[in-house]
N, C-alpha and C positions, 0 to 999 in steps of 0.2 A: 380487419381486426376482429372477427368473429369470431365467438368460439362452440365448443359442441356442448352438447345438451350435458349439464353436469359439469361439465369440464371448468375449474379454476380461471378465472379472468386474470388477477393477479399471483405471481409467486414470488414470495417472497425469500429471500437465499441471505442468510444472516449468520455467519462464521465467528466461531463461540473460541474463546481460548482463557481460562482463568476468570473466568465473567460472572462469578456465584454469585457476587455483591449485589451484583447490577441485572439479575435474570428476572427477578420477581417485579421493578419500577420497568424493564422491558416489557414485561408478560401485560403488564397490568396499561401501557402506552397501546401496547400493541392492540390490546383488546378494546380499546375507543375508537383505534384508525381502522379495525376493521369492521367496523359497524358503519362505519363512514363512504366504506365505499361501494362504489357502483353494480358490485359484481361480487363472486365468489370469490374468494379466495382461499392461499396454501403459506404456510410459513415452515419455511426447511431451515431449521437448525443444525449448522453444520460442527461438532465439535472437532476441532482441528488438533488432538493427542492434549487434553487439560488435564493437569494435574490436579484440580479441586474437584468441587461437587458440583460442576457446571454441567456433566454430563448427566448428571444421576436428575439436577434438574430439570435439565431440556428433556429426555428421554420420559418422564414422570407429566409432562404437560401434552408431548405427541400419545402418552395413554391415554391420557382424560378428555383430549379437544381433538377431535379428527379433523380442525382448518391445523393443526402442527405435523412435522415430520421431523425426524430425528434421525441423523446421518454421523453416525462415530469413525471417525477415522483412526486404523491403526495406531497412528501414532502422531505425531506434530511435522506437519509436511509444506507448514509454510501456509498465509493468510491468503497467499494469491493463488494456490493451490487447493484451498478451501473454499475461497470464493468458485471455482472452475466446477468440482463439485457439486456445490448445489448446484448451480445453471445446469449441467448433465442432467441431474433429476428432476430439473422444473419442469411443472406440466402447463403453466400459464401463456398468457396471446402476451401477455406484460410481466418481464421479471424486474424486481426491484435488488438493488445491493444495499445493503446497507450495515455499518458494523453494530456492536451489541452495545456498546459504552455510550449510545443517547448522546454522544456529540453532535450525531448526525442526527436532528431531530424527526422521529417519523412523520408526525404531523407537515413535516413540506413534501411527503409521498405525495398529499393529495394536488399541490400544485405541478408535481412531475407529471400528474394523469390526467390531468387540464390540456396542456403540450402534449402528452400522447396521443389525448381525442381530437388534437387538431392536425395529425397527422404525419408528426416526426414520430421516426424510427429508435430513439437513442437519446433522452434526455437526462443533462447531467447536472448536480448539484454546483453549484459553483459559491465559494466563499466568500465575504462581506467580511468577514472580520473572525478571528479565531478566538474564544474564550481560552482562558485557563493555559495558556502554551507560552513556554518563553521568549523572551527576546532573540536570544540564537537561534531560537528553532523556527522564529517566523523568517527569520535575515535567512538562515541558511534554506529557508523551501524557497524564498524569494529568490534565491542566487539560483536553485536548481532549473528551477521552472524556465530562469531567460536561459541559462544555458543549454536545457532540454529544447529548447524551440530553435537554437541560433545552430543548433550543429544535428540536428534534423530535416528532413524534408516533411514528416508528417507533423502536421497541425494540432498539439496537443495543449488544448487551453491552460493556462495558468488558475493556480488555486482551485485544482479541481483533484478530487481523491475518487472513490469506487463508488461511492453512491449513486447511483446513476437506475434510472428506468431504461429499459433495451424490450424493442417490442422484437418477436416473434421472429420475423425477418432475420433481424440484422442477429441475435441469438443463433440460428442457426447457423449463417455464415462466421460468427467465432468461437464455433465449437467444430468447425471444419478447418479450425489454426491447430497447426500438432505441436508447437514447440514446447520445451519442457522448462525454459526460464523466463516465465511467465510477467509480464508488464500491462497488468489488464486497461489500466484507462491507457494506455497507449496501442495497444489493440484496437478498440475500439475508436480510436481516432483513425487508427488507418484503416478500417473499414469500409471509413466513409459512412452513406445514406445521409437522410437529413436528422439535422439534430441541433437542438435550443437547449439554453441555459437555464437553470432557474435561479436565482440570487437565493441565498441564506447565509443566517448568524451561524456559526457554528457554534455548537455551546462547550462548557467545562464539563468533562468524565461526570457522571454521575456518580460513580461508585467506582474504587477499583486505581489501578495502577494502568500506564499507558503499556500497551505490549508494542511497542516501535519506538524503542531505546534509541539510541544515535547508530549502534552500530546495523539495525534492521533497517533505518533509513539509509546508511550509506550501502547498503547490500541494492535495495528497492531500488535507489540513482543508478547502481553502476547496474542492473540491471535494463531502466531504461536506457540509458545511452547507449551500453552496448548494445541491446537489442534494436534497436533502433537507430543507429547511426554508424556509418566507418569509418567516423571522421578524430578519432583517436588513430586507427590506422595514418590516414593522409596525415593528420599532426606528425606523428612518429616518422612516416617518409621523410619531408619538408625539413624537419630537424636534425635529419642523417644528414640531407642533403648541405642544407647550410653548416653543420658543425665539419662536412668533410672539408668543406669550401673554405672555411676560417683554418683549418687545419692546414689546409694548401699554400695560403695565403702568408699562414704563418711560417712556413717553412720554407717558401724565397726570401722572406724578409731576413733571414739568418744565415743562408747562403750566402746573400747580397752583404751582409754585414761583415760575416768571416771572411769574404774575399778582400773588403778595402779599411778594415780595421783587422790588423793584427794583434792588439793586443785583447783581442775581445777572448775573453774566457765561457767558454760553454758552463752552465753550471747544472746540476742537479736537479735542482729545487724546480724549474721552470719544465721538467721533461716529468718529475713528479706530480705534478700538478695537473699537467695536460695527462697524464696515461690516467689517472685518479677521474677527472672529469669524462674521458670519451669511456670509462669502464663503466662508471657509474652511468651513464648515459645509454650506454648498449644494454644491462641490464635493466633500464626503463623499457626500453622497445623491446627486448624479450620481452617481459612482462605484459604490455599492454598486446602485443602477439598471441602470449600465451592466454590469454583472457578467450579470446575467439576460437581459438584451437580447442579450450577445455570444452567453448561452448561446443562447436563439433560432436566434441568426444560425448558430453552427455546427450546429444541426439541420437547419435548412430545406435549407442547402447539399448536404446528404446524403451529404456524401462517405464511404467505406469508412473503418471504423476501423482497421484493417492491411491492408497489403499482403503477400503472399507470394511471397518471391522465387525459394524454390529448399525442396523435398522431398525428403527420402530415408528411403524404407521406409514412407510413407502408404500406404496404401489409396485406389484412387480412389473408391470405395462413400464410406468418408470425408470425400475432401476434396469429392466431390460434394451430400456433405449438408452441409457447412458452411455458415454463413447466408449466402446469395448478399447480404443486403440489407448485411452491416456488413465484407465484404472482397472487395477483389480478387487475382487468382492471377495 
């Protein structure tokens, strides 16, 4: 875990989206935790297409402090595609994730980097208890996470988000992943190397509105599972198969009847019903079909997963190692 003479120990990769409230209680966090630590450090702010003065901020603190960089992305390409980003640009042996709204408090960096010096590749934040978030919303990440592990093969801990320390190593190897619908702490799980937990509170927003409405979570689920599992396909088989089976089943039983009751009347209502159920049902397995086919379609097309519109205070060593294959500058 060495690094070269000058070269950042830690980098920090912190994706900025609407975050004006809460830039200056980050600037002013950030600048205690890194006095703290062991080594140099880089702090990459990534603005991911903000509509406020989040850019004009971040971009105003990489002029004044040369531990900032400041990375504008065209336009709003998605949190996991910000995160992907910085890590491209990080020049550090240790990258840190972490988002901008201090829920994720910085101050447990320094426990991520304790587990670093002990020799794990990949240490991750794991949650104790979430401030400030509903009751829905802890019921429904509770339902995701057993159902994320139960219809996967990769081992993706519960109660854990992107905060995470990733040294050197395993950094390299998932920036050599090309896909373009991105599930980063699931990534990272299926990486493998070694990798420990650290317990934290999570705390309430400091400032600021949550950017992960209900509908960007169910976007981030259906991203994990498809991405990581085919097991909506086999559901979808399994359910042909038995609705074919109840269909067949059901269709000697009325042979059998019309042959030794005569006065049985065929009626409508029952052949409505059942053509209503196997349609709606077909259009389900299109559907969950159609989900893996789109994936296809947006790989083959290859396009970049961010664009970068504007730098201040990169290194071109940096942006010249960025992965040429997943953005354009």
């Amino acid at each position: 875990m060495g690094e070269g003479a000058g070269a950042p120990v830690y980098s920090f990769v912190i994706p900025l989206y609407n975050e004006e409230l809460v830039l200056p209680i980050l600037f002013h966090r950030l600048d205690g935790l890194l006095a703290r630590l062991d080594g140099p450090a880089e702090v990459i702010l990534v603005d991911d297409g903000s509509r406020d003065a989040s850019g004009v901020f971040a971009a105003g603190r990489a002029k004044d402090d040369p531990r900032f960089r400041y990375v504008g992305l065209a336009r709003n390409f998605g949190h996991q595609a910000a995160i992907t980003a910085g890590m491209d640009l990080a020049c550090g042996q240790a990258v840190i994730i972490m988002d901008a709204d201090l829920q994720d408090p910085p101050e447990v960096v320094l426990d991520l980097v304790a587990k670093w010096r002990e020799g794990y590749e990949v240490v991750y934040a794991q949650r104790v208890s979430r401030a400030g978030e509903s009751p829905v919303k802890l019921v429904t990440a509770r339902l995701f996470y057993g159902l994320l592990r139960r219809m996967t093969r990769v081992d993706i801990p519960a109660n854990v988000g992107d905060f995470r320390l990733v040294d050197r190593a395993a950094l390299d190897v998932f920036r050599a992943m090309p896909e373009r619908d991105r599930f980063v702490r699931g990534m990272f799980a299926w990486i493998g190397f070694r990798q420990a937990a650290v317990p934290y509170h999570r705390m309430a927003r400091a400032a600021g509105e949550t950017k992960y409405p209900l509908r960007r979570m169910l976007r981030l689920a259906f991203d994990g599972i498809v991405g990581f599992s085919d097991a909506p396909l086999r559901v979808v088989l399994w359910t042909g198969i038995a609705v074919s089976a109840a269909a067949a089943l059901y269709g000697v039983a009325i042979m059998i009847t019309a042959l030794y009751d005569r006065s049985y009347v065929q009626g409508w209502a029952s052949i409505v019903v059942i053509l209503s159920f196997l349609s709606g049902l077909n259009l389900m397995m299109t559907g969950v079909v159609g989900l893996y086919v789109g994936r296809i379609h947006s790989e083959v097309k290859g396009r970049p997963l961010y664009v970068i519109g504007r730098t201040v205070n990169v290194p071109s060593a940096a942006a010249q190692g960025a992965s040429p294959d997943r953005r354009a500058a």
